[in-house]
N, C-alpha and C positions, 0 to 999 in steps of 0.2 A: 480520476487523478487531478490532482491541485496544481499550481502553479509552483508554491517555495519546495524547494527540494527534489526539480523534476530536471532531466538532465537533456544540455546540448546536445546536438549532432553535429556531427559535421558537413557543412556544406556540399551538395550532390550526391549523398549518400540515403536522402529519404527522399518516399514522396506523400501524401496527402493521407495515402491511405493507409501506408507501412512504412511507421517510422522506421529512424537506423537502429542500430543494436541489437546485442543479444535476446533481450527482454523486450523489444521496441520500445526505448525509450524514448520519453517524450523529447519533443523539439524545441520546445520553447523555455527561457531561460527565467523567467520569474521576474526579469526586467519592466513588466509592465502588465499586472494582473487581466486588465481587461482583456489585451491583447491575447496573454492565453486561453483565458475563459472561450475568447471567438474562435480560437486557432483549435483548441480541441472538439467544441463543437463543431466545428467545419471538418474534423477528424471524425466521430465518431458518426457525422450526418453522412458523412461521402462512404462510410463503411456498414452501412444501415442493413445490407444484406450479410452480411460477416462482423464477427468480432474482431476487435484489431489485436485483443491480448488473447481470444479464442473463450472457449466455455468453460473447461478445465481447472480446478483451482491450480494455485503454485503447490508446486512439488515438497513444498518443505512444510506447509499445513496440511497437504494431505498425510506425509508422510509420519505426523505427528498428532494428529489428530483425536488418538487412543489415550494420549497423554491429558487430554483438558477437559473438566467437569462442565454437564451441559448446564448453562445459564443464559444471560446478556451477553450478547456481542455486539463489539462497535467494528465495523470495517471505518481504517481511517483511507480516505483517499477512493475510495470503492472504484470508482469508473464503471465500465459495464457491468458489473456485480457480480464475474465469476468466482471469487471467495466470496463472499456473501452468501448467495446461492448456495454454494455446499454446505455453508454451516446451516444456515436453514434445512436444510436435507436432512444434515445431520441431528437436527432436533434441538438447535442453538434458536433465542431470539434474536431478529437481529438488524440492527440499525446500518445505513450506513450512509456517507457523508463524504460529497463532494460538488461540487462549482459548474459543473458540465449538467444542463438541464437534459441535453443529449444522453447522457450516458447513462442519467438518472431513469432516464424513458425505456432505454434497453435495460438496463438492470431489473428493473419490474418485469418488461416482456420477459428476461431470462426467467425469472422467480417464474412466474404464472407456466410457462414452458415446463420446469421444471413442479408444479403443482406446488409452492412453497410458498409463504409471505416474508418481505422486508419491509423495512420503514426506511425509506431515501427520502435523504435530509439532503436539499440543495444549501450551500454553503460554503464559505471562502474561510480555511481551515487556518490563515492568520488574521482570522478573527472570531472565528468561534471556539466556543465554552462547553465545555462536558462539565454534565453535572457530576458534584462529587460521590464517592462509593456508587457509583449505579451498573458497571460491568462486570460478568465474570471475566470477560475477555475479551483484550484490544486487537487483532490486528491490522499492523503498519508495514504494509510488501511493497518493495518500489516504491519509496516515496520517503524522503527524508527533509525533514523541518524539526529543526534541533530544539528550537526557540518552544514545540510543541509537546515535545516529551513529558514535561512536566503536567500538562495539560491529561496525558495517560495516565501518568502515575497515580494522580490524583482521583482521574476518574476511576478506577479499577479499584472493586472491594478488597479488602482485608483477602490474601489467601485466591483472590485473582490472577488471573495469567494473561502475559504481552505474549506473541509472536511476533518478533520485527525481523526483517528481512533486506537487505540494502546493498546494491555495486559499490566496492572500497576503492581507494585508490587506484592497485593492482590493475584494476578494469581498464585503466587509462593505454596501457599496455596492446589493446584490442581496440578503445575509442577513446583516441589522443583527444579528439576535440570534446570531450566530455567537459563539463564544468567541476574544476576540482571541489569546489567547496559543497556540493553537491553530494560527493560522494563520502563514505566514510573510511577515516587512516583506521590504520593498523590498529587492532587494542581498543580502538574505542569505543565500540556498539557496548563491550563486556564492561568499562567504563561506565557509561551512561547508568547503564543500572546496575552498579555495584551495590547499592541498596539494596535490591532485589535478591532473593534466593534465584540464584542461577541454575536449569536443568539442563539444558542444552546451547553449549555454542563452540562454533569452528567458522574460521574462515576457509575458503574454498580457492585455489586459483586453478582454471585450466586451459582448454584452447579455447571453450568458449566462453570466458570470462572468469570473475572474482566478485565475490559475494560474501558477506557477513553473516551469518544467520544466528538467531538465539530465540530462547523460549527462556522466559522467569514468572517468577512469581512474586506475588506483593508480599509482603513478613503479613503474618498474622497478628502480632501486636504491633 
């Protein structure tokens, strides 16, 4: 996980090894890159016998996962690489990219655990470049940088598919001290990519949060 689009806690509600939230989301506020580069590191080194998001992909690629043509994958924000891992499983190639050298190290021990290969790209995701057409498929879970989107779009072939995933608003509701810009209003993930052929999206609110979710596809011309 990256620094832009990682969400506050609230004070006395985490600790080193389990952030707060439904998702455990991150703590640190994207106020100062280095600082969370060290502060997740020191997260995923203190939880080196455990995963802090667990091994499991999310619920909503797994649950959609019959839907997507095997090709490239890019996990954007990977952290310990349990989506990653399963698309390799699933017989995707697959990159993935994020800023935690820590996480990047577990991400592979997960691969190799699971008998699968990734390519963990270390890298600060408000400044790196996907090359263009080279994915069949982006996923972006927990993890919102708006400024970045474009950045997917571009990379994903002709007839490629995003799955993005993201806490809206609503979720403030559950974790007041969230950072609002952080998270996504009403309407707008389906926004973002009104370009896109849209398969799949609904927002979500329940007792344990509020969530966005959508699958699209790139037009073919």
């Amino acid at each position: 996980m990256l620094f832009l689009g990682i969400f506050a806690v609230r004070p006395g509600k985490a600790d080193p090894i389990h952030p707060s939230g439904t998702n455990a989301y991150q703590k640190v506020t994207g106020a100062n890159p280095e600082d969370d580069r060290q502060n997740w590191d020191g997260i995923y080194q203190k939880a080196k016998n455990h995963y802090v998001y667990g091994k499991e992909p999310a619920a909503f690629l797994k649950e959609n996962i019959e839907r997507l043509a095997l090709g490239r994958a890019l996990d954007v924000a990977m952290g310990e690489g349990r989506n990653a891992v399963y698309l390799a499983k699933k017989g995707f190639r697959v990159d993935g990219v994020d800023f935690s050298a820590v996480a990047l190290r577990k991400a592979k021990l997960l691969a190799r655990e699971n008998r699968v290969t990734i390519n963990a790209i270390y890298a600060d995701l408000s400044a790196y470049q996907i090359k263009p057409e080279t994915y069949d498929l982006v996923v972006n879970i927990n993890f919102l940088h708006r400024g970045f989107i474009e950045q997917i779009k571009k990379g994903l072939r002709r007839g490629g598919y995003v799955i993005f995933e993201n806490p809206t608003v609503d979720h403030l509701k559950h974790e007041p001290g969230l950072v609002r810009a952080y998270l996504l209003e009403k309407g707008e993930l389906k926004e973002l990519f009104k370009d896109f052929e849209i398969l799949v999206y609904r927002e979500t609110v329940d007792d344990k949060g509020a969530v966005a979710s959508l699958i699209a596809r790139k037009p073919l011309l």
